[in-house]
C-alpha positions as CSV (number, residue, x, y, z in Angstrom):
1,X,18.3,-32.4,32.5
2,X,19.6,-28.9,32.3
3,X,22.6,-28.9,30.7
4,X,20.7,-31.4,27.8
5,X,18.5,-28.1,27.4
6,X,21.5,-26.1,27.2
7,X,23.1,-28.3,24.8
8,X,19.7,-28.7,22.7
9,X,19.5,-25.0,23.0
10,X,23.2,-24.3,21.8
11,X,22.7,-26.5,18.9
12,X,19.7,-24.7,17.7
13,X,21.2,-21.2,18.0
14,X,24.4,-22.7,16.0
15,X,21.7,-24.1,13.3
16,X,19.8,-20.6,13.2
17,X,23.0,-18.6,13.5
18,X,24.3,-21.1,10.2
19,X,21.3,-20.5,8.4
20,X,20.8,-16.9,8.2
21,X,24.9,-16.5,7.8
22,X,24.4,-18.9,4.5
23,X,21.4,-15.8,3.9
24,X,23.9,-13.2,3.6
25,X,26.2,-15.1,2.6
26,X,24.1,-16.1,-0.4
27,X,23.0,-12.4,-1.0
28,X,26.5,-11.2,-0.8
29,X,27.6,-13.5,-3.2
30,X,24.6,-13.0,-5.8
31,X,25.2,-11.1,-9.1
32,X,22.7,-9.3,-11.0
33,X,23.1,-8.9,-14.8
34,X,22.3,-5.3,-15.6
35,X,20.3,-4.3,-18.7
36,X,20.4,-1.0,-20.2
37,X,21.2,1.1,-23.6
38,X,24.2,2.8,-23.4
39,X,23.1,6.3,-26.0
40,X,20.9,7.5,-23.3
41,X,22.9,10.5,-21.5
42,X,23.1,11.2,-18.6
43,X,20.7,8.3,-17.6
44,X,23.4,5.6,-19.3
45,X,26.5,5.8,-21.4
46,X,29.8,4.7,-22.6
47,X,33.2,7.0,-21.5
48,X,36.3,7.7,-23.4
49,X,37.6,4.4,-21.5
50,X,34.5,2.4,-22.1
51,X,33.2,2.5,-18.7
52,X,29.3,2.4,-18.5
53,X,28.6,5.6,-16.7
54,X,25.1,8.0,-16.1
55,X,22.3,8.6,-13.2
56,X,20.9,4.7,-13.6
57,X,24.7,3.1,-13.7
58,X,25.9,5.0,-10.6
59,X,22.9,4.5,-8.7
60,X,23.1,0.5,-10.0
61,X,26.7,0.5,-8.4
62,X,25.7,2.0,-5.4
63,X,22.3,-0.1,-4.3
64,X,24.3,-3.4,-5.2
65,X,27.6,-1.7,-2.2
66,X,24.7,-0.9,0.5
67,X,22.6,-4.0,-0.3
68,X,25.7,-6.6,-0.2
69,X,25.2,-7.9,-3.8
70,X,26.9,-7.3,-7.5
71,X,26.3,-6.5,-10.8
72,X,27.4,-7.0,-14.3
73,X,26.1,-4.3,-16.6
74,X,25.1,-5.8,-19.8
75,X,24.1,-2.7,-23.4
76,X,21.3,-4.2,-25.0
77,X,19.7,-1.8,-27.7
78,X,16.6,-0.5,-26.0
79,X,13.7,-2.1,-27.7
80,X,15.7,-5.4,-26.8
81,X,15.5,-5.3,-23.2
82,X,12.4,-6.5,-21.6
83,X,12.2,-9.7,-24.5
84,X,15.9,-10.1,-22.6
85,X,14.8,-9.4,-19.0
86,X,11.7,-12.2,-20.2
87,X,13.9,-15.0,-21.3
88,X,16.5,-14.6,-18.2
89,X,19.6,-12.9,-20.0
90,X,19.2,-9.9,-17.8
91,X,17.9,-9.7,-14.2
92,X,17.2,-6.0,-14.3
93,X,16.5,-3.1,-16.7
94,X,18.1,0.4,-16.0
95,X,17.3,2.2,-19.1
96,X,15.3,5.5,-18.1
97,X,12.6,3.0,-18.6
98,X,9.1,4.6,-18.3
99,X,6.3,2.7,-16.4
100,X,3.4,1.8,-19.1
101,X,0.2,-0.2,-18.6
102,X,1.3,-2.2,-21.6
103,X,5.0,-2.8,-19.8
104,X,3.3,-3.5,-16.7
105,X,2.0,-6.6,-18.5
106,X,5.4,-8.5,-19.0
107,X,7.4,-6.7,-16.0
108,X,7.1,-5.8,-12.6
109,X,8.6,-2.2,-11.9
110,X,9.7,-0.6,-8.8
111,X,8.6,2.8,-7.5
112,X,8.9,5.3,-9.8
113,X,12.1,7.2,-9.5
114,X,12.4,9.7,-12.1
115,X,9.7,12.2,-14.1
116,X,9.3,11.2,-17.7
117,X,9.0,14.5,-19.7
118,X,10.2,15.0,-23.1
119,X,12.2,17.3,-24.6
120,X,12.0,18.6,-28.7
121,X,15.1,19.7,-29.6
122,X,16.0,21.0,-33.5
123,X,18.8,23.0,-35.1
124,X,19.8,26.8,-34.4
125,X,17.8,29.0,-36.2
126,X,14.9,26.5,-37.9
127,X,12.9,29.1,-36.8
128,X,10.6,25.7,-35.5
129,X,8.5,26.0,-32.0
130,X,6.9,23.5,-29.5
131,X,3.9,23.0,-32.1
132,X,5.6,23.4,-35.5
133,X,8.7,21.0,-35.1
134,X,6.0,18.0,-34.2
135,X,3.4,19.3,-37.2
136,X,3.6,20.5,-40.8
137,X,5.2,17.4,-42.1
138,X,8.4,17.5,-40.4
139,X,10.5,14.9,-39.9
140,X,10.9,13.7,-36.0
141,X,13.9,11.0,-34.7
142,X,13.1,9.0,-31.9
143,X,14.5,6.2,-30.3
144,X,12.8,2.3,-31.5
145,X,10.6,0.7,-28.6
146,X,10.0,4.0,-26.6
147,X,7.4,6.2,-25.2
148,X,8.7,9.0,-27.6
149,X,7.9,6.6,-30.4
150,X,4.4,5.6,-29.3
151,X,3.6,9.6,-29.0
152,X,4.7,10.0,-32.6
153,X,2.3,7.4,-33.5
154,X,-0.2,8.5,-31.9
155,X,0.1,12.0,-33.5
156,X,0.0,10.4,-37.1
157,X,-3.0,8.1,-36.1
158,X,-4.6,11.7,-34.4
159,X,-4.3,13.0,-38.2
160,X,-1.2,15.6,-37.4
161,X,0.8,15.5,-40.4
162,X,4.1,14.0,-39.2
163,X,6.9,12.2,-40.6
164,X,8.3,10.0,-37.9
165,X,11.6,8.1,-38.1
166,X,12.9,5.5,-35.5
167,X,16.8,4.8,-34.9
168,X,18.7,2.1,-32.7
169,X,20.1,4.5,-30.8
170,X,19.7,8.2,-30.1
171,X,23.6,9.0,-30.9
172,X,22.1,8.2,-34.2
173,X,19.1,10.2,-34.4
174,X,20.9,13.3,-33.4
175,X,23.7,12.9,-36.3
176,X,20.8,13.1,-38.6
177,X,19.4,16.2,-37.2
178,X,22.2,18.0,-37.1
179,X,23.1,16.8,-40.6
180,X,19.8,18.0,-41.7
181,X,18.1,14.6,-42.5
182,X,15.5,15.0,-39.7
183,X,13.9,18.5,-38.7
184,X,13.4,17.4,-35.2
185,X,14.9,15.4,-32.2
186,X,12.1,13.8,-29.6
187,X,13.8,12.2,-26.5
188,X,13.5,12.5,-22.2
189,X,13.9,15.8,-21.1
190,X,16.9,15.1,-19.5
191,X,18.7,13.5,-22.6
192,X,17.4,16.3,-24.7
193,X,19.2,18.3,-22.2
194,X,22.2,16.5,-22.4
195,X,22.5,17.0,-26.3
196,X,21.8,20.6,-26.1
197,X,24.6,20.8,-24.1
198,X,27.0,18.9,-26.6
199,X,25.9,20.9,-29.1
200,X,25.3,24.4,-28.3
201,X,26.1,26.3,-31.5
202,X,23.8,24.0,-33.3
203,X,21.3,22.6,-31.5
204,X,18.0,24.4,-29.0
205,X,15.1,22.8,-27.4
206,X,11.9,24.3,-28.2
207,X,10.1,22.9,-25.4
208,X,8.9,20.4,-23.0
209,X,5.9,17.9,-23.1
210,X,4.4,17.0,-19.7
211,X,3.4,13.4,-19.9
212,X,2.7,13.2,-16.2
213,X,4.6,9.7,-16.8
214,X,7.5,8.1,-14.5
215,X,10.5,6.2,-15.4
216,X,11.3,2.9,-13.4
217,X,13.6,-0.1,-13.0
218,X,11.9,-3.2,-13.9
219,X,12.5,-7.2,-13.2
220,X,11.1,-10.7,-14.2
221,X,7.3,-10.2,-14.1
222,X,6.4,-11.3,-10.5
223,X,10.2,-10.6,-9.0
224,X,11.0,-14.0,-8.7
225,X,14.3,-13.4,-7.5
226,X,13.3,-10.8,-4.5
227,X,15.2,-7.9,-6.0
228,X,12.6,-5.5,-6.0
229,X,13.0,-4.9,-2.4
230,X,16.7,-4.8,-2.3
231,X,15.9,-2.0,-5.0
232,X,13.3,0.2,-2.8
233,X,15.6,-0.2,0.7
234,X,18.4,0.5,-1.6
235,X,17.2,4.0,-3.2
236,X,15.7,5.0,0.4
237,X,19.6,4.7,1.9
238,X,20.6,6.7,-1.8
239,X,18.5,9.4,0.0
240,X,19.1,9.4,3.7
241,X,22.4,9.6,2.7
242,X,22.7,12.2,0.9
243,X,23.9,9.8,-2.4
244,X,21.1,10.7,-4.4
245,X,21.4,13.6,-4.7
246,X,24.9,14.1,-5.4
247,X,24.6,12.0,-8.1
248,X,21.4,14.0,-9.6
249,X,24.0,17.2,-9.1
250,X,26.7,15.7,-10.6
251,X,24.9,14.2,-13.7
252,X,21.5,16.7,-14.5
253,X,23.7,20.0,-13.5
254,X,27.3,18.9,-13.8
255,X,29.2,18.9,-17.4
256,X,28.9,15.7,-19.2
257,X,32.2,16.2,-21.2
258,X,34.1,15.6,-17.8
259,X,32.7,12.0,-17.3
260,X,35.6,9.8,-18.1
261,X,38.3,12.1,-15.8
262,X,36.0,12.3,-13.0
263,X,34.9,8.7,-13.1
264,X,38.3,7.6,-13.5
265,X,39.4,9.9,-10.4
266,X,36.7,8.8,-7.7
267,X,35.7,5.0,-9.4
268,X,37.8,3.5,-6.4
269,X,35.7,5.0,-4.0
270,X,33.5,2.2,-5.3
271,X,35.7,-0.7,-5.7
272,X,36.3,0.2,-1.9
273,X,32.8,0.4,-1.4
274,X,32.6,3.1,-0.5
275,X,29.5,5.5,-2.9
276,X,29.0,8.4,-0.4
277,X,32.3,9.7,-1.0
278,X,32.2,8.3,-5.0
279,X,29.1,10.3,-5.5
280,X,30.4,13.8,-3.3
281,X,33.8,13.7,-5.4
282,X,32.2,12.9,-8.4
283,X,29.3,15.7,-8.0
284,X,32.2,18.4,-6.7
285,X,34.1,17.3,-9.6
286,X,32.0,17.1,-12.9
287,X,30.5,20.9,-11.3
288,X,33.7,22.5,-10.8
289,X,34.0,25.6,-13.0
């Protein structure tokens, strides 16, 4: 009678032990197509190698190593990206994607990860401020389908006199305003940032709008594949692990010109799995002097 227990007992702990192996097993072996919109530095962009880099990439790459899955990073032009997350081409958006009552309709979000402000940026010596570059009939670039865009309509529909033009992609935006075709360049704060940077003898910010707004990564309305959760453990080990914030140093302080040599000389501390030491190098690396 015993050893029948035993045996019973044994064959259960194999069936349980099978089971939750074929869990893992499944999860390790799941990948995750990616959607973002690769003009959006330092959140997302392409290298002189054509590697997807920024913040949302790396940080991507390094939930899928400490959560045991994979991904496949798929550019979609921005405004494209939820009706592709809605009909199953992409799994996930990581696009510096803000979290909107209207969004929240068609897509469930994670926690927020990142502050939404924006940034007006406009040409050296315009002589433009905060109030002037967004009034007086100027002309203002911002990117199709975003937040920036919906503020811009809102001025016009408030009665501020406003000329608003949308582009595909910011790259494009900001080769009309330094060509003079726009007066002014509306984007995130940190992307406004970035193009400052690019541009210093031609291009100044001229200030910041609080929006008290949050940016997030979204999925499938309802999560129907679980990743949401993989997500939020995922970004908590980014932080007790110091990941996070080498990545914030490395991409929101560090210069964006070295991208493709410092991703090409620490990028195996990924395929190793390894994104503690990816993100130090790559931090020490795109802020050395």
């Amino acid at each position: 009678m015993g050893s029948k227990k035993v045996r019973t007992l044994s064959i259960f702990l194999l069936v349980v032990i099978m089971m939750l192996g074929g869990g893992i097993l499944s999860r390790a072996g799941n990948v995750y197509i990616v959607g973002t919109s690769a003009d959006y530095p330092p959140f997302e962009w392409v290298d002189g190698n054509g590697n997807y880099v920024g913040f949302d990439m790396d940080v991507m790459r390094s939930i899928a190593i400490l959560e045991g899955f994979k991904i496949d990073i798929k550019d979609i032009g921005f405004d494209a990206l939820i009706p592709a997350l809605q009909s199953g081409k992409i799994d996930i958006i990581a696009a510096d994607m803000t979290i909107t009552a209207e969004r929240a309709k068609v897509v469930t979000f994670s926690d927020p990860y990142w502050a939404s402000n924006f940034g007006v940026l406009v040409r050296k010596g315009s002589g433009l401020n905060i109030v002037t570059a967004l009034s007086q009939g100027h002309k203002v670039g911002a990117q199709t389908g975003t937040t920036q865009a919906d503020f811009l309509d809102n001025l016009k529909k408030s009665g501020i006199n406003v000329q608003m033009k949308l582009y595909e992609t910011n790259d494009l935006a900001i080769m009309d305003l330094l060509a003079g075709r726009i007066d002014t360049f509306l984007g995130d704060l940190p992307v406004a940032n970035a193009f400052a940077k690019a541009h210093p003898d031609k291009l100044v910010e001229a200030g910041v709008i609080h929006t008290g707004g949050n940016a997030g990564f979204a999925v499938k309305k309802g999560d129907p594949k679980g990743i949401l959760p993989l997500i939020k453990d995922g970004v908590s080990k980014l932080h007790s692990t110091g990941i996070w914030d080498n990545l914030v140093k490395a991409y929101f302080t560090g210069n964006l010109d070295k991208i493709t040599a410092c991703y090409a000389k620490y990028k195996h501390f990924l395929d190793s799995g390894e994104p503690a030491k990816y993100a130090a190098g790559l931090a020490s690396c795109m802020t050395e002097k």
